[in-house]
TORZAVEX-245133 format. One line per 8 residues: number of its first residue (from 1); their letters; for each residue x negated, y negated, z negated of N, C-alpha, C. Coordinates in steps of 0.1 Angstrom, whole numbers, plus 5000, padded with zeros to 4 digits. Layout:
! residues N
NUM	A	X,Y,Z,X,Y,Z,X,Y,Z ~ ...
***
This chain:
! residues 117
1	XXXXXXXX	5111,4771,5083,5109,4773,5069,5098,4763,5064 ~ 5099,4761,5058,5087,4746,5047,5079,4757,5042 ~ 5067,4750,5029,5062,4758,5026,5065,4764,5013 ~ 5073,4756,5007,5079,4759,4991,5086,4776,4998 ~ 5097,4774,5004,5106,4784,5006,5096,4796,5008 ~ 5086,4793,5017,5076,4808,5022,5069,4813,5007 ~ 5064,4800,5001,5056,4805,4992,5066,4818,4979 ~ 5080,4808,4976,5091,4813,4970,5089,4829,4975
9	XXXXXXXX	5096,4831,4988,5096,4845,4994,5083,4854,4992 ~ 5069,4849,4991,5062,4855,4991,5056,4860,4976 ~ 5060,4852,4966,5065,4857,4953,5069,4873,4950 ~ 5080,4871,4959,5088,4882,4954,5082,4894,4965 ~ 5074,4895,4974,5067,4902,4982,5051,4909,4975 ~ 5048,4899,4967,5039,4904,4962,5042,4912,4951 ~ 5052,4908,4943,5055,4917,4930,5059,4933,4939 ~ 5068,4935,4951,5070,4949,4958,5054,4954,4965
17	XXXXXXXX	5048,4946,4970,5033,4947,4971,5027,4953,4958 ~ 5024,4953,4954,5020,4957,4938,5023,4968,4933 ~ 5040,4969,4932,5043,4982,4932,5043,4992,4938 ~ 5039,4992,4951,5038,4997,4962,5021,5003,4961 ~ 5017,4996,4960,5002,4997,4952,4995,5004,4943 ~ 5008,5002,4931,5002,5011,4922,5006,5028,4917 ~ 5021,5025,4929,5027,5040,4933,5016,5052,4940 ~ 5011,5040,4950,5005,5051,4960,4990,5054,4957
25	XXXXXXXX	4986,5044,4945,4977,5049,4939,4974,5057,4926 ~ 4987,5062,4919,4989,5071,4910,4992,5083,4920 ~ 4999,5081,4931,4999,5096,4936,4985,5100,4945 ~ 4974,5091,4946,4966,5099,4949,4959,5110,4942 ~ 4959,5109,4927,4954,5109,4919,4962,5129,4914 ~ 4977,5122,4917,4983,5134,4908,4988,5143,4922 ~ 4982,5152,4925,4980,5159,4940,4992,5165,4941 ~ 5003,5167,4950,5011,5175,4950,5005,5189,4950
33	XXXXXXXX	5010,5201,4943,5007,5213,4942,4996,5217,4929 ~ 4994,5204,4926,4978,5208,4914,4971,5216,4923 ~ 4958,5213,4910,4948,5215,4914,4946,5234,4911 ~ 4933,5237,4918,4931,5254,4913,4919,5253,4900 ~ 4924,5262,4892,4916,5262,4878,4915,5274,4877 ~ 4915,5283,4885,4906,5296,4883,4897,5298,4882 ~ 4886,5300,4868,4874,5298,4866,4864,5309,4880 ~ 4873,5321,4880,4862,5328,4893,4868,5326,4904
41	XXXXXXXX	4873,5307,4911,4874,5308,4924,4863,5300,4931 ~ 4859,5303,4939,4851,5293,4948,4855,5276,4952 ~ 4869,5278,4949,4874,5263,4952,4884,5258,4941 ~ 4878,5260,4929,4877,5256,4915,4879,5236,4919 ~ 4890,5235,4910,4889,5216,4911,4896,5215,4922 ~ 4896,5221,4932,4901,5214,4949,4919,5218,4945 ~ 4924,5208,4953,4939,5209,4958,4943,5221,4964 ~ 4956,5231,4955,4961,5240,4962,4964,5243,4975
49	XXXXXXXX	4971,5223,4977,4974,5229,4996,4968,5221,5002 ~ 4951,5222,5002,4941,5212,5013,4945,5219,5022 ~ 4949,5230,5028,4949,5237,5039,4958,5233,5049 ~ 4968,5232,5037,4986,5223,5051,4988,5216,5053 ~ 4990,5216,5068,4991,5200,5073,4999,5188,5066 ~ 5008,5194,5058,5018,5186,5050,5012,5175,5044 ~ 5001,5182,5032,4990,5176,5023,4985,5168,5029 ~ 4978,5172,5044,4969,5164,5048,4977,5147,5050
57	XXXXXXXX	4988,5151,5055,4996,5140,5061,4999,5133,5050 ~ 5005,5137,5040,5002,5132,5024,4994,5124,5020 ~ 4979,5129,5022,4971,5122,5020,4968,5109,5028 ~ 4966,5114,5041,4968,5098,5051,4977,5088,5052 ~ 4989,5094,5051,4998,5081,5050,5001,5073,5037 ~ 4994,5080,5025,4992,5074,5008,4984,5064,5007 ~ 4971,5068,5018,4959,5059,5020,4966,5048,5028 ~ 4968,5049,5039,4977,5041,5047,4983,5030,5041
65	XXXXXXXX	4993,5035,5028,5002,5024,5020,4993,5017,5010 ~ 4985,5027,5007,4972,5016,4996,4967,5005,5000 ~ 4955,5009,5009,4956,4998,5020,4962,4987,5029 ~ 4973,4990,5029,4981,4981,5035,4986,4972,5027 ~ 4989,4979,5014,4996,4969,5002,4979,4962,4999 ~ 4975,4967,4995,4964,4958,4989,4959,4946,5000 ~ 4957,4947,5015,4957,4940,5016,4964,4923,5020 ~ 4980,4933,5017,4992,4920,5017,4990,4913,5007
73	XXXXXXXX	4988,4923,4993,4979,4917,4982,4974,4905,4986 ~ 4965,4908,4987,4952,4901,4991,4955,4885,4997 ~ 4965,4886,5007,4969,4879,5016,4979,4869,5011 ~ 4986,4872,5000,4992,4866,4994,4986,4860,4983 ~ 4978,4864,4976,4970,4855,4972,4961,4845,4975 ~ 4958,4846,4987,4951,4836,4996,4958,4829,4997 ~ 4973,4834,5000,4981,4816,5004,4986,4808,4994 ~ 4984,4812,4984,4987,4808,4970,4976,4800,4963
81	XXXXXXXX	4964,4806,4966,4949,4796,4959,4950,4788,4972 ~ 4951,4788,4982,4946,4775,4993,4959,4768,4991 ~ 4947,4754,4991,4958,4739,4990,4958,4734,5005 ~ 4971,4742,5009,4972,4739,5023,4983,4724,5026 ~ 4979,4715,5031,4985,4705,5033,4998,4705,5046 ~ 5008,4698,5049,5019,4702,5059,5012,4704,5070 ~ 4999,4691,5076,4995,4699,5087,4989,4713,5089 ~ 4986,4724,5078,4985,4727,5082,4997,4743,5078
89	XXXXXXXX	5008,4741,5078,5020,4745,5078,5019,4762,5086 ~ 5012,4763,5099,5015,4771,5104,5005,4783,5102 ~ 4994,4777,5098,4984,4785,5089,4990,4798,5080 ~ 4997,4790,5073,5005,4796,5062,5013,4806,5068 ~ 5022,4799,5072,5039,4811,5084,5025,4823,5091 ~ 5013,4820,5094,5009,4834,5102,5002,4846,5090 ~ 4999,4836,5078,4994,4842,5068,5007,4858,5061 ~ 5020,4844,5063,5027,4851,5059,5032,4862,5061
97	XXXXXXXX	5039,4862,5077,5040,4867,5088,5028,4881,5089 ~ 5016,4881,5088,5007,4889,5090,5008,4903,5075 ~ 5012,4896,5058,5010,4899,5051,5024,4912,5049 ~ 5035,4900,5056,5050,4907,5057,5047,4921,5069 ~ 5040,4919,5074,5039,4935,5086,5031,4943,5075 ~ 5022,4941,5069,5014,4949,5063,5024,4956,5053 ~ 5031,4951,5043,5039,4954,5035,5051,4967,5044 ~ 5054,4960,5055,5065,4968,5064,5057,4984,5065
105	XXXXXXXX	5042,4981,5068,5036,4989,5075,5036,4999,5061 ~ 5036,4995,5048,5030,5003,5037,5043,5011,5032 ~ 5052,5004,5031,5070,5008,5028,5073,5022,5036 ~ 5067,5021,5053,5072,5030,5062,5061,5046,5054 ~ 5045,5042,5049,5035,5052,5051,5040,5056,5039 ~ 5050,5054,5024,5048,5058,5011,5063,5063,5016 ~ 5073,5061,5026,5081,5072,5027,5075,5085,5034 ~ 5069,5081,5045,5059,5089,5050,5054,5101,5038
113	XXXXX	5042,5095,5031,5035,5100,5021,5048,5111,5013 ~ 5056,5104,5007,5066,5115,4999,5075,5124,5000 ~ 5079,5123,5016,5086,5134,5020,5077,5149,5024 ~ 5063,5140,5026,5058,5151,5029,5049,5158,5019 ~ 5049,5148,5011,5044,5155,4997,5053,5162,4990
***
């Protein structure tokens, strides 16, 4: 692959990066089960099901896809500001290559995340 073609691919990686991004960062936010709002409970504000494993796993593998997208993010932006010349060609393919597992890694944790949410 050249670098036009990788950069091309990595285009379209980052716009699914992104959305992947800003999915799993809206559902951290909106908790499966809501929150408890019974003025006389002790655990007022907190998440209905902190208790079950489900949630928990919910929560980890949400974090999991945040992070992972953000930093393919990241990574793809890097290969995009650097004026990388042909020699250094392979620079790029590991940038890419590194940014593409991260994304894999985020896709698997946000099915993760939703079934069990």
């Amino acid at each position: 692959m050249d670098r036009e073609n990788i950069m091309q691919a990595a285009q379209i990686h980052l716009v699914v990066a992104t959305l992947i991004m800003t999915v799993t960062f809206t559902a951290g936010f909106t908790s499966p089960g809501g929150f408890d709002n019974n003025i006389d409970s002790t655990n007022k504000g907190m998440a209905i099901l902190l208790r079950r494993s489900a949630f928990r796993a919910f929560v980890v593998t949400d974090a999991i896809a945040f992070t992972s997208s953000a930093v393919a993010v990241f990574t793809y932006f890097a290969m995009a500001a650097s004026v990388i010349s042909v020699t250094e060609l392979p620079v790029v393919m590991r940038l890419y290559k590194f940014a593409t597992f991260l994304q894999l890694v985020a896709m698997s944790a946000v099915v993760i995340a939703f079934v069990t949410g």
